[in-house]
VEXDREN-2710 file (C-alpha; in Angstrom, 1 decimal):
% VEXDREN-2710
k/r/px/py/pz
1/UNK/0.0/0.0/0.0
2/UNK/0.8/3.3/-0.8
3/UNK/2.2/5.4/2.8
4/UNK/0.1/8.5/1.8
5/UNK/-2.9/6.6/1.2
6/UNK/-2.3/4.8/4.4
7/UNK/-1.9/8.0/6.0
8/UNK/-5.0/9.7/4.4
9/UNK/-6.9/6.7/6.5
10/UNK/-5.5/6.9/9.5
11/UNK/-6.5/10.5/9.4
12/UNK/-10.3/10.2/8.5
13/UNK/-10.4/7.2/10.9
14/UNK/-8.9/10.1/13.7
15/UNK/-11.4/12.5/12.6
16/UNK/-14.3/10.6/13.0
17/UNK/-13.0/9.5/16.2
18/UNK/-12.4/13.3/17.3
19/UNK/-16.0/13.9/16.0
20/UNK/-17.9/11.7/18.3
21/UNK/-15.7/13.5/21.3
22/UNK/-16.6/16.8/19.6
23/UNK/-20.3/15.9/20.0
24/UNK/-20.2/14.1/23.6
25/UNK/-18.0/16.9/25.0
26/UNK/-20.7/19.7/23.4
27/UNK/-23.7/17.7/25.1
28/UNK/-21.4/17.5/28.6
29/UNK/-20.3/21.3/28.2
30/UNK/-24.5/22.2/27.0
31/UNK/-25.8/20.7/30.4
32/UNK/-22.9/22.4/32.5
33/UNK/-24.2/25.3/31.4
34/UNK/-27.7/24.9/32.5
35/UNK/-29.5/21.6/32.5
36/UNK/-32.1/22.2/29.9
37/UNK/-29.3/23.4/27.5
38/UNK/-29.6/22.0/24.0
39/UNK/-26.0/21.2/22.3
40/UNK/-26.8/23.0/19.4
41/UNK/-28.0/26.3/21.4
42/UNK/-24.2/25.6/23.3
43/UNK/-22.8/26.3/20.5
44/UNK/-24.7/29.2/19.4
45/UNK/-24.3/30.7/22.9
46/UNK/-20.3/30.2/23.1
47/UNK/-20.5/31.7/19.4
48/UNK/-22.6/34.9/20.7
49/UNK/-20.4/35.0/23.8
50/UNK/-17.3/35.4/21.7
51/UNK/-19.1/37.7/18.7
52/UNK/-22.0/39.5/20.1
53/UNK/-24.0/41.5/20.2
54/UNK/-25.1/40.6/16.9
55/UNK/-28.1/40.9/14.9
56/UNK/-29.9/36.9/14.5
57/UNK/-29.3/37.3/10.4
58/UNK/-25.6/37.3/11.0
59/UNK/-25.6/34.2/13.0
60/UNK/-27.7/32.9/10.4
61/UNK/-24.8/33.5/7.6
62/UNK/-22.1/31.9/10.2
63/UNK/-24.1/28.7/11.1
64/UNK/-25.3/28.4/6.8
65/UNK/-29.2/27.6/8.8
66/UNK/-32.3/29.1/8.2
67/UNK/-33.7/31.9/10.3
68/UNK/-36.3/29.8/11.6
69/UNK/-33.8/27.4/13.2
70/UNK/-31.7/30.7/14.5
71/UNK/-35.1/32.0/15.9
72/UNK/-36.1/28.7/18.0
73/UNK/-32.3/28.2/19.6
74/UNK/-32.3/32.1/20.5
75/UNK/-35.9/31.5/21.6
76/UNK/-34.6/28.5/23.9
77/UNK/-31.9/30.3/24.8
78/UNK/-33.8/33.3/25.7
79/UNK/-35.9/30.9/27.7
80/UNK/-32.7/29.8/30.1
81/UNK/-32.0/33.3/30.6
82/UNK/-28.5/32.9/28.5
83/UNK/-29.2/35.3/26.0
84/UNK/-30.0/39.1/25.8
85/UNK/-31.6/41.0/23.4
86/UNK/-30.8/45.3/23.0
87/UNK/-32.2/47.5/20.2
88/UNK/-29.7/48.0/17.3
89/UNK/-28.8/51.4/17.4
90/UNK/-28.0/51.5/13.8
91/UNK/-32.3/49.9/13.2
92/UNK/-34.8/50.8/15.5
93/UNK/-36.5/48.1/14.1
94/UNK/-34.1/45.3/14.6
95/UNK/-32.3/43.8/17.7
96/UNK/-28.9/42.5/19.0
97/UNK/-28.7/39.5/21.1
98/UNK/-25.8/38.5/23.1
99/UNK/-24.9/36.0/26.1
100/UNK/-26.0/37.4/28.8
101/UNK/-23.2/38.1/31.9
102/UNK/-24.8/34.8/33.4
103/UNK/-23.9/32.4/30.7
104/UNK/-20.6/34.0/29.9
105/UNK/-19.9/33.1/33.6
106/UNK/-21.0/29.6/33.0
107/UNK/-19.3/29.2/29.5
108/UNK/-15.9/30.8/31.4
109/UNK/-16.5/28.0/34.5
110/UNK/-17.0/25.1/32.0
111/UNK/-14.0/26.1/29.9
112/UNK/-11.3/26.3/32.2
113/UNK/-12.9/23.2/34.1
114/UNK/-12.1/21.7/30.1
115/UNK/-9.0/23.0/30.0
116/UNK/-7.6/21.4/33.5
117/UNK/-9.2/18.0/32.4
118/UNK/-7.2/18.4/29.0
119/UNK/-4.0/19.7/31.1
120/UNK/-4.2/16.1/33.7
121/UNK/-4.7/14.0/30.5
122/UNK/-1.7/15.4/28.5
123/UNK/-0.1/15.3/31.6
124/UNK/3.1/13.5/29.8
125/UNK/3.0/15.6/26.5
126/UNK/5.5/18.2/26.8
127/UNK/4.7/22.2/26.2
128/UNK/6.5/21.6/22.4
129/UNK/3.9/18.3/21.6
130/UNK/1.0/20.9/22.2
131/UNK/2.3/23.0/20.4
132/UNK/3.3/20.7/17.8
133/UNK/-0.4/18.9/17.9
134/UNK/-1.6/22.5/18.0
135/UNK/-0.3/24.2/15.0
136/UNK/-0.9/20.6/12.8
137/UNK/-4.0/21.3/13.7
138/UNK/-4.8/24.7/12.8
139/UNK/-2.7/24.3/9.6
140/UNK/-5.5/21.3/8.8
141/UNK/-8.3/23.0/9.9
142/UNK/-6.8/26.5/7.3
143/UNK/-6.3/24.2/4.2
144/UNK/-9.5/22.5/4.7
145/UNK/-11.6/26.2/5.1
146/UNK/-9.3/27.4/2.3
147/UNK/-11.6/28.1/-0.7
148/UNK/-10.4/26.3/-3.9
END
């Protein structure tokens, strides 16, 4: 067999493996937050925390969703108390939402609790295999989001 073929495997057999963390980790993180948080509004409310205020069509461009779907997650969210919403001063007509000061305390607790967990399982990589895993990583992620 060819080595880069054999390579190309190993890595899709990796990524599907770091998917299904991805997705348990989101659920775990989602209830950490609040119990009745849905994984999907997770990730819309650690999006918010780190972009908003922003008005619901521009989440609707960075998720590729339909408003509708935007609408019912803020709506949920809303519910929670994890979002805010604030007139746009630019459009009296429209709003801003953002993560309200409550869930950006949550979504800060639940992160560095992450980020210990991480630190105690790569207890034995040293600061250069981070770094090394780290920057592999962002280069693959760059090539992939690269447009051809």
């Amino acid at each position: 067999m060819n080595d880069r073929a054999d390579s190309l495997r190993v890595l899709e057999r990796e990524v599907a493996v770091l998917i299904r963390r991805i997705k348990r980790v989101i659920g775990e993180r989602a209830r950490a937050v609040h119990e009745d948080l849905q994984p999907a509004s997770y990730l819309m409310l650690a999006w918010l925390a780190d972009e908003g205020p922003v008005r619901a069509s521009s989440m609707v461009e960075s998720f590729a969703i339909d408003k509708g779907a935007i609408s019912r997650q803020l709506q949920h969210l809303g519910e929670l108390g994890l979002v805010e919403r604030t007139p746009d001063p630019d459009d009296g007509r429209a709003s801003l939402v953002a993560a309200s000061d409550e869930a950006r305390r949550r979504l800060a607790d639940v992160a560095e609790h992450r980020r210990k967990w991480l630190d105690e399982r790569l207890g034995d990589w040293t600061a250069e295999d981070l770094s090394s895993f780290a920057a592999s990583l962002q280069r693959y992620n760059e090539t992939l989001n690269a447009q051809p």
